[in-house]
ZAMARGU-4260 file (C-alpha; in steps of 0.2 Angstrom, whole numbers, plus 5000, padded with zeros to 4 digits):
<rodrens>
0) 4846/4937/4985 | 4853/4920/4988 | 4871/4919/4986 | 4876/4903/4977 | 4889/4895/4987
5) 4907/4891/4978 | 4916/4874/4977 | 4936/4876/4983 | 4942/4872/4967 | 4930/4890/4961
10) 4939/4898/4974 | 4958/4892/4972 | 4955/4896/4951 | 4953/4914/4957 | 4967/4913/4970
15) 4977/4908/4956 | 4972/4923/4945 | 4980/4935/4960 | 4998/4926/4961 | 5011/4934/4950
20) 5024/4923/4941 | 5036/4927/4955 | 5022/4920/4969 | 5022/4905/4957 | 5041/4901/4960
25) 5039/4903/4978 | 5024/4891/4978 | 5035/4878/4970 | 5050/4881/4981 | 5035/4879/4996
30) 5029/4862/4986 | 5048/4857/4986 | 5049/4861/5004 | 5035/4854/5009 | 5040/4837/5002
35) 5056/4837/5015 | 5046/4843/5027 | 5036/4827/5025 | 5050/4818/5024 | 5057/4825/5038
40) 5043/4820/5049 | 5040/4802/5041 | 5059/4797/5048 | 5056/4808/5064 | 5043/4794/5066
45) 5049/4777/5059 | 5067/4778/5066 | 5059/4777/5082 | 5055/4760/5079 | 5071/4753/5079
50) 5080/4763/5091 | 5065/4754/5102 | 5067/4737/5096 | 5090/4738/5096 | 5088/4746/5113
55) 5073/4731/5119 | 5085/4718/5109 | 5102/4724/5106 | 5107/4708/5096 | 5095/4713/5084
60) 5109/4726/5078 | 5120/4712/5069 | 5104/4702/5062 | 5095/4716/5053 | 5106/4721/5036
65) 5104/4740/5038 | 5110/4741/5055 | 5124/4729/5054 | 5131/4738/5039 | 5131/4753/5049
70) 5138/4746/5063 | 5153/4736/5054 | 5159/4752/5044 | 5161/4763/5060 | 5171/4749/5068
75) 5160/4751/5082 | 5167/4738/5097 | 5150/4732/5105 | 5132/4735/5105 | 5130/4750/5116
80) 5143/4762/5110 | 5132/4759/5092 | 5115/4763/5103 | 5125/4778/5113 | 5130/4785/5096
85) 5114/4782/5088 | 5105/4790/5105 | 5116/4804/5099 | 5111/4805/5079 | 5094/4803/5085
90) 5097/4821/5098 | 5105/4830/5084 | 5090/4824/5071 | 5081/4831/5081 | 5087/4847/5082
95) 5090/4849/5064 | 5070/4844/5064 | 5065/4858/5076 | 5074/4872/5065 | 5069/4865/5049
100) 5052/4866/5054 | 5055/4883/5062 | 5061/4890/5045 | 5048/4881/5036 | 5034/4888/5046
105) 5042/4907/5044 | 5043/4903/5025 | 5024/4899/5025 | 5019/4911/5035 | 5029/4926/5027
110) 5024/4921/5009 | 5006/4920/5014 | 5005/4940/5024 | 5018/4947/5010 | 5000/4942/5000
115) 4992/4951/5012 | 5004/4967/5009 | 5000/4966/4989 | 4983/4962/4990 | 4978/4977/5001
120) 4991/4988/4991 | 4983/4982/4973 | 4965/4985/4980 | 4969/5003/4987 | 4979/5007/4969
125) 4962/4998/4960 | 4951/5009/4970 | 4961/5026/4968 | 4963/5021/4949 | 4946/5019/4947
130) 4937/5033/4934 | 4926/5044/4946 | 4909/5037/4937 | 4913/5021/4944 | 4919/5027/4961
135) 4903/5036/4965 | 4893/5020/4959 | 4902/5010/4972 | 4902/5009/4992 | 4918/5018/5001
140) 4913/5006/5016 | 4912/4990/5006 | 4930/4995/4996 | 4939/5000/5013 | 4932/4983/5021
145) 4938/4974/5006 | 4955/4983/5007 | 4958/4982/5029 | 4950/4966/5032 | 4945/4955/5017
150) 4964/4956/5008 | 4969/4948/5027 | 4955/4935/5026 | 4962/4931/5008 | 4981/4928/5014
155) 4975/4917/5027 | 4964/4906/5015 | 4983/4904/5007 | 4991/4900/5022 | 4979/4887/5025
160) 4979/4878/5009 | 4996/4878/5013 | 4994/4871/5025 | 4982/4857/5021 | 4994/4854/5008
165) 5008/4851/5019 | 4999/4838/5030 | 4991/4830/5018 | 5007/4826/5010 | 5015/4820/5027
170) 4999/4808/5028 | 5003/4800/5015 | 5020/4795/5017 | 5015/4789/5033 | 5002/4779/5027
175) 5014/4773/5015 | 5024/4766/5030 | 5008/4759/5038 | 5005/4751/5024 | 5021/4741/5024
180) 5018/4738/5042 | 5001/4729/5042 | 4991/4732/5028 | 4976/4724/5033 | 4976/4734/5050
185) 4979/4750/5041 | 4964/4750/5029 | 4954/4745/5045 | 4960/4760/5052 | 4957/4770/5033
190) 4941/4764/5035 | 4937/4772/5050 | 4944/4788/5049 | 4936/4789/5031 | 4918/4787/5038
195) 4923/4801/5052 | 4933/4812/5041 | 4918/4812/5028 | 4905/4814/5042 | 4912/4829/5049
200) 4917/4838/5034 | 4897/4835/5025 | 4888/4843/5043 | 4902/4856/5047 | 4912/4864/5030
205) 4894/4871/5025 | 4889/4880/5042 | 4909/4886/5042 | 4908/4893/5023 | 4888/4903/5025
210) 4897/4911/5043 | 4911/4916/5033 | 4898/4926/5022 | 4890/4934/5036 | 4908/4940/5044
215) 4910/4947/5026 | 4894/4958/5025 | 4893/4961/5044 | 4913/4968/5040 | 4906/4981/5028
220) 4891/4983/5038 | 4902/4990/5055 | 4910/5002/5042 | 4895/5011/5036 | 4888/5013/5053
225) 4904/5021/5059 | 4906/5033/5044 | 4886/5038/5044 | 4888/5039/5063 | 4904/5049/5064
230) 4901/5059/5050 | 4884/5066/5056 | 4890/5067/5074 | 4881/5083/5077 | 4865/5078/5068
235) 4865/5062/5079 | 4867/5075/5094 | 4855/5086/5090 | 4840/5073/5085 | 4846/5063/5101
240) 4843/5048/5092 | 4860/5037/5099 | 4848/5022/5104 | 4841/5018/5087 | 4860/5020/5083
245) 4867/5008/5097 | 4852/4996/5090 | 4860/4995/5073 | 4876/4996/5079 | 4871/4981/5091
250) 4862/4969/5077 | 4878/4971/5066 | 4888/4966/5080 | 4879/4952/5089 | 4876/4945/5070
255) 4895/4945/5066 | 4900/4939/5086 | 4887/4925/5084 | 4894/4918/5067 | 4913/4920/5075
260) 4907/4910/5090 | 4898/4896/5081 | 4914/4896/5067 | 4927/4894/5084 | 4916/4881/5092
265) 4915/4871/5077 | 4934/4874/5072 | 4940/4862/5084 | 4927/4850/5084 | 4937/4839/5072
270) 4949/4837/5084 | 4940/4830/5097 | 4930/4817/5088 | 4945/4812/5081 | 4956/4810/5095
275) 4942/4802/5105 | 4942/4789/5088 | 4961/4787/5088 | 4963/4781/5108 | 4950/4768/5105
280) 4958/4764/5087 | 4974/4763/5095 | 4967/4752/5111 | 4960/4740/5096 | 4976/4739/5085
285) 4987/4734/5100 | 4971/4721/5107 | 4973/4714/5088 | 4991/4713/5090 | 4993/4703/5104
290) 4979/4692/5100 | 4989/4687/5082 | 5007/4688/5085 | 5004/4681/5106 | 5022/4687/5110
295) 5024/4707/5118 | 5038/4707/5115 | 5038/4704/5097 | 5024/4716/5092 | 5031/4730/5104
300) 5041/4740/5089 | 5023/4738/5080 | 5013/4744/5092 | 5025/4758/5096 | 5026/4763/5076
305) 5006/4764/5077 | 5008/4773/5092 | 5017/4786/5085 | 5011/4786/5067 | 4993/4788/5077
310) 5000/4802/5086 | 5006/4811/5072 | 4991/4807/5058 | 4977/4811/5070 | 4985/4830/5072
315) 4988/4831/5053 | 4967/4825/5050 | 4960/4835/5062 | 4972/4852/5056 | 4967/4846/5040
320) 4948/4847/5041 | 4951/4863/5051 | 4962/4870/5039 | 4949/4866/5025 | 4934/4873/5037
325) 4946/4889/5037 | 4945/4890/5019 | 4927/4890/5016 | 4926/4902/5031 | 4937/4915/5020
330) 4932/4909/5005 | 4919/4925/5003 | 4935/4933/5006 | 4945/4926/4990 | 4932/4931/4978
335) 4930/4949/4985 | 4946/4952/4983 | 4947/4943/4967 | 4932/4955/4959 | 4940/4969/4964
340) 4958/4966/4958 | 4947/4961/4942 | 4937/4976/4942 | 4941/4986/4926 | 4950/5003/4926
345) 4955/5015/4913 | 4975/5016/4911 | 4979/5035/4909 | 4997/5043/4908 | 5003/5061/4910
350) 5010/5065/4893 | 5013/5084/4891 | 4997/5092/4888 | 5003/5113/4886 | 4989/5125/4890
355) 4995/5141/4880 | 4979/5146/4870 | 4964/5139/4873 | 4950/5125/4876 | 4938/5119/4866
360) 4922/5106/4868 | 4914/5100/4851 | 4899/5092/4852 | 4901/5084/4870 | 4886/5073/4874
365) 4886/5067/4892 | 4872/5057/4904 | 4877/5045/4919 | 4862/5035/4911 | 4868/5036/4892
370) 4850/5036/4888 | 4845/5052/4896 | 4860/5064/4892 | 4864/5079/4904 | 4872/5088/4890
375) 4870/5085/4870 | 4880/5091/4857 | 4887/5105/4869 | 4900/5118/4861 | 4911/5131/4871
380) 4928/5140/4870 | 4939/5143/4884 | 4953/5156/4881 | 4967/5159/4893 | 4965/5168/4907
385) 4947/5168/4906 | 4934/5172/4922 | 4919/5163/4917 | 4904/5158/4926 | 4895/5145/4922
390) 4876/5149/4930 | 4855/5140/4929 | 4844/5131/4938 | 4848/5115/4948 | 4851/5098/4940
395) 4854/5109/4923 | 4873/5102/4925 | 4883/5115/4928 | 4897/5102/4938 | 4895/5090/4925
400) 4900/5101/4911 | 4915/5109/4924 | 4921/5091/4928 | 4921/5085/4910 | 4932/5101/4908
405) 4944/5097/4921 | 4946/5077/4917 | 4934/5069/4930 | 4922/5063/4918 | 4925/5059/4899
410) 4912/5062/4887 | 4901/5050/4879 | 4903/5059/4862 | 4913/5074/4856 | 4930/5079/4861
415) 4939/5093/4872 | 4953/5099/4866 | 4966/5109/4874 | 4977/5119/4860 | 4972/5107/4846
420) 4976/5092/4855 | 4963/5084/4862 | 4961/5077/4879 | 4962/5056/4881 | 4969/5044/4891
425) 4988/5047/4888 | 4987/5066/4894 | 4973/5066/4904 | 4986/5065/4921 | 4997/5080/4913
430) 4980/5089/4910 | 4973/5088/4927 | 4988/5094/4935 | 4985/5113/4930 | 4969/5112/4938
435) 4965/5121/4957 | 4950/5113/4964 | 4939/5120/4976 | 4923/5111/4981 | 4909/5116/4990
440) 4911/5106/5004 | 4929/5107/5009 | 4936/5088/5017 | 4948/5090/5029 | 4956/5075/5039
445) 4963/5075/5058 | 4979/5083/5055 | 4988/5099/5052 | 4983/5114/5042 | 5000/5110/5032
450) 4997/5091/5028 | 4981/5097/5024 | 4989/5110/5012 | 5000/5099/5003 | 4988/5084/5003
455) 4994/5074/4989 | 5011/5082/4985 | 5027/5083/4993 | 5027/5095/5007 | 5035/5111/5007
460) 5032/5121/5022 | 5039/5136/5012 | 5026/5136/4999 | 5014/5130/5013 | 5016/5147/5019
465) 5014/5157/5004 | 4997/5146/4999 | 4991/5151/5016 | 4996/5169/5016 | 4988/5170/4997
470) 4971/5163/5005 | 4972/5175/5020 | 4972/5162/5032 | 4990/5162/5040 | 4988/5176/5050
475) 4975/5168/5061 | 4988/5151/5060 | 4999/5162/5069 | 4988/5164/5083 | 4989/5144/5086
480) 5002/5133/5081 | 5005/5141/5063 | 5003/5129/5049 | 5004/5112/5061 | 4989/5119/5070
485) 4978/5105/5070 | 4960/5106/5060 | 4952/5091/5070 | 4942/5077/5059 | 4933/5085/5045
490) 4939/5102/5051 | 4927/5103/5067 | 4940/5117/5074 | 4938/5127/5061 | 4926/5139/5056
495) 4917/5137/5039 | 4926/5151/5032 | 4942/5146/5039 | 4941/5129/5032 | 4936/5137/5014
500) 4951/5147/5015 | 4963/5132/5019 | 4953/5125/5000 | 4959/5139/4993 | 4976/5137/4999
505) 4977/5119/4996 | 4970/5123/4977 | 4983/5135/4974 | 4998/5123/4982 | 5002/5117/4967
510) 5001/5133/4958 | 4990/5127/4943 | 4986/5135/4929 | 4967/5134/4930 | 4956/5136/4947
515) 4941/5130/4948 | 4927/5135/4962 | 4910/5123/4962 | 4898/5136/4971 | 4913/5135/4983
520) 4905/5148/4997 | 4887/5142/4994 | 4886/5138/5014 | 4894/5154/5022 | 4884/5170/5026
525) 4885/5184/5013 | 4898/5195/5021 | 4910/5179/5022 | 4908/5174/5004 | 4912/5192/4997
530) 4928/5194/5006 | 4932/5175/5003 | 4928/5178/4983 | 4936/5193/4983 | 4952/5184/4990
535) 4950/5172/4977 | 4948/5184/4960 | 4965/5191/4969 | 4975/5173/4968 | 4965/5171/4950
540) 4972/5187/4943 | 4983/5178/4930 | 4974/5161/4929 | 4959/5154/4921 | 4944/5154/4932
545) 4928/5143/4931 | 4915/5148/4945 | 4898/5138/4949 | 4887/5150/4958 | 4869/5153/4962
550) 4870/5169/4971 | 4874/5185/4956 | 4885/5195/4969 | 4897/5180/4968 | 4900/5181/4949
555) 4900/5197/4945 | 4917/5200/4942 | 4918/5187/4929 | 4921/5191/4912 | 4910/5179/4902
560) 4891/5171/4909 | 4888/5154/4903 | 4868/5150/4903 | 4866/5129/4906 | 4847/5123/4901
565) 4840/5109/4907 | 4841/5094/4893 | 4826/5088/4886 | 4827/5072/4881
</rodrens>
């Protein structure tokens, strides 16, 4: 589908949305400073013109006003101690320019990647806040691209309307000055650059904004092919299928390299039309010149401010077009990040929520497509201390039920209550902290079996131990490197047993109240799976238990059976 294409004033509206009332103050001190900045540059430019016209003429220091003024109250004695201590104003001008500048450009820069900071921060918070209904709905290579690459993009489509705004602003004064200079010259000269300026920004902003799209898709793109490929590693070894790999790998890439070249290649083009333009503009004005005024020496401090108003507006037009090119170029950028920040999530808190007695579901109705529930009008007490199983045929949702339990998903009608008081937003965090939670397939990251452990918590190499001793796992850590042994990425040094076990410990870390398994030992071979359950009905012993299981010899030391049937809609 198409993708209608955004006008800047679209984009800077939802730029706007993502600045806090403190980013607001700092844009106005950036306004303000931009303004003396412009100043700044205007005099760095038009006292050049009289310091060439008293040092050509030096008798023209006690006819012009300003200058005679100058010169009469500092009781300077002749012509060229005025010009040596004007030499010397002019140095340390200079030098106060050169700083200034410095500290505005760090100003710009650090206001524009401290948005970098936030943005990436409030996308990863939006993304770990979201409800897990939504999460599973949504691509984890689209929300990490968005998070490492298009939150960047967005800061520099800051920096560059920054930027443009600055320029524009020192434009202006300058053409102010032109103005006073010779007007008829200067809207000769506004004329020209006009047409150019117009020119380049109708054929060139449009290519810049649709390869600023493609960067976008291609950056989510490289992501899914490198989580597919990495985390099917053996299955890309063992069907030897690399090259149908390397060729999608390679159409993703050239795409994106492609857009990147034609976006640097027309970048700077601006800049060379326009400095082409401005020589033979320049050649003109000082032609005109000498033809009306006949006298060099006269129109030298013209031509000289022209000169050097020429060599400072040419720069600021052609930064300005690039700046604006850059803009539509991250545009995409803006309003990915914008959609996300956007994005709706549910606020929760972690009020107390006491488990002393029991739980209780009360007509829970439940469906991912609310028209087709999984579970209707479902009933079920839980007492403390409980070992139930939770048993019947696929898709019957046995998970589902298990997850509404624990505070993953939230019923659609109903309500769970946990000693009378039911379950919602305010306590759900409280809630979900007695649970233990072991899946069926374990993730482990590339680091040790402790930060594995403690994921999510504050680590305690203490507790650390006595997790792993409780899952009968630390005796084999003490053969390696004890709990900083490392478990590789996804656990590939590990056994499948050993990595349930490291589960087990990280479910039991936080010593919860309730532990969950959901048909936890499902992939290992039989003899593995009844010592591994037998080691977890041992840590249960005085916890509430919830098992998923196919296999009967997994469940048989649990109390209660709970039948799930298919629903029929």
């Amino acid at each position: 589908m198409k993708r209608k294409k955004e006008s800047t004033l679209t984009t800077l509206n939802k730029l706007r949305y993502t600045l806090t009332r403190r980013d607001k103050f700092i844009i106005i001190f950036l306004v303000l400073a931009t303004i003396a900045f412009s100043i700044i540059e205007t005099f760095s430019i038009s006292i050049i013109m009289p310091f060439i016209s008293f040092a050509s003429n030096p008798s023209l220091i006690t006819k012009n006003p300003i200058s005679h003024e100058i010169y009469t109250f500092f009781g300077f004695e002749n012509t060229l101690d005025f010009m040596v201590a004007f030499s010397v104003a002019l140095v340390v001008f200079y030098i106060f320019r050169m700083l200034y500048s410095i500290a505005y450009t760090y100003a710009q820069s650090r206001f524009a990647f401290r948005k970098f900071h936030f943005f990436a921060y409030r996308l990863f918070g939006k993304a770990v806040e979201l409800n897990y209904a939504d999460f599973v709905q949504r691509k984890v290579d689209r929300i990490r691209a968005n998070i490492t690459q298009e939150a960047l993009q967005a800061s520099m489509y800051i920096q560059n309307f920054l930027q443009l705004f600055a320029e524009i602003f020192t434009i202006a004064i300058l053409y102010i000055l032109l103005l006073i200079t010779s007007w008829k010259m200067t809207l000769v000269l506004t004329i020209l650059l006009a047409l150019q300026v117009l020119l380049i920004s109708k054929t060139l902003n449009k290519k810049v904004q649709k390869m600023g799209h493609i960067r976008a898709q291609m950056n989510a793109r490289f992501n899914e092919i490198i989580s597919k490929t990495f985390g099917n590693f053996k299955i890309i070894k063992l069907k030897g299928n690399q090259k149908q790999i390397f060729d999608e790998f390679e159409r993703a890439s050239m795409e994106r390299t492609n857009a990147e070249i034609l976006t640097q290649t027309i970048l700077p083009t601006p800049r060379f039309i326009l400095e082409s333009l401005g020589f033979s503009i320049l050649i003109g004005c000082v032609a005109y010149i000498l033809i009306t005024y006949k006298n060099v020496d006269a129109v030298l401090p013209i031509i000289s401010m022209y000169a050097l108003a020429l060599y400072r507006i040419l720069p600021a037009v052609s930064r300005i077009l690039t700046a604006h090119a850059q803009m539509n170029f991250n545009a995409r950028s803006v309003s990915l990040v914008y959609e996300d920040l956007l994005y709706h999530t549910d606020f929760e808190d972690d009020e107390p929520c006491a488990f002393e007695d029991k739980i209780e579901l009360r007509g829970i109705t439940f469906g991912y497509d609310a028209r087709k529930p999984i579970l209707k009008d479902f009933n079920l007490t839980i007492h403390k201390g409980d070992k139930i199983a939770f048993c019947g045929e696929s898709g019957a949702g046995k998970s589902t039920l298990v997850d509404l339990i624990i505070g993953i998903y939230k019923p659609q009608e109903g309500a769970i209550l946990v000693d009378d008081t039911e379950l919602h937003n305010h306590n759900l965090r409280s809630w979900r902290k007695k649970i233990g939670y072991i899946p069926q397939t374990i993730y482990l990251f590339d680091g040790s079996v402790a930060e594995n452990v403690a994921f999510g918590s504050k680590m305690d190499e203490q507790r650390v131990i006595e997790a792993c001793k409780k899952a009968n796992i630390y005796e084999f850590l003490q053969e390696h490197s004890g709990i900083y042994t490392r478990v590789g990425e996804g656990g590939i040094l590990l056994s499948g047993g050993q990595k349930q076990r490291i589960g087990i410990a990280r479910a039991i870390y936080d010593n919860p109240e309730i532990l969950v398994l959901d048909e936890a030992t499902s992939a290992l071979d039989t003899a593995t799976e009844e010592r591994i359950m037998e080691e977890i009905y041992d840590v249960a012993q005085n916890k509430t238990l919830l098992v998923i299981a196919h296999r009967l010899n997994t469940i048989q030391r649990c109390e209660r059976k709970i039948e799930i049937h298919k629903h029929r809609a």
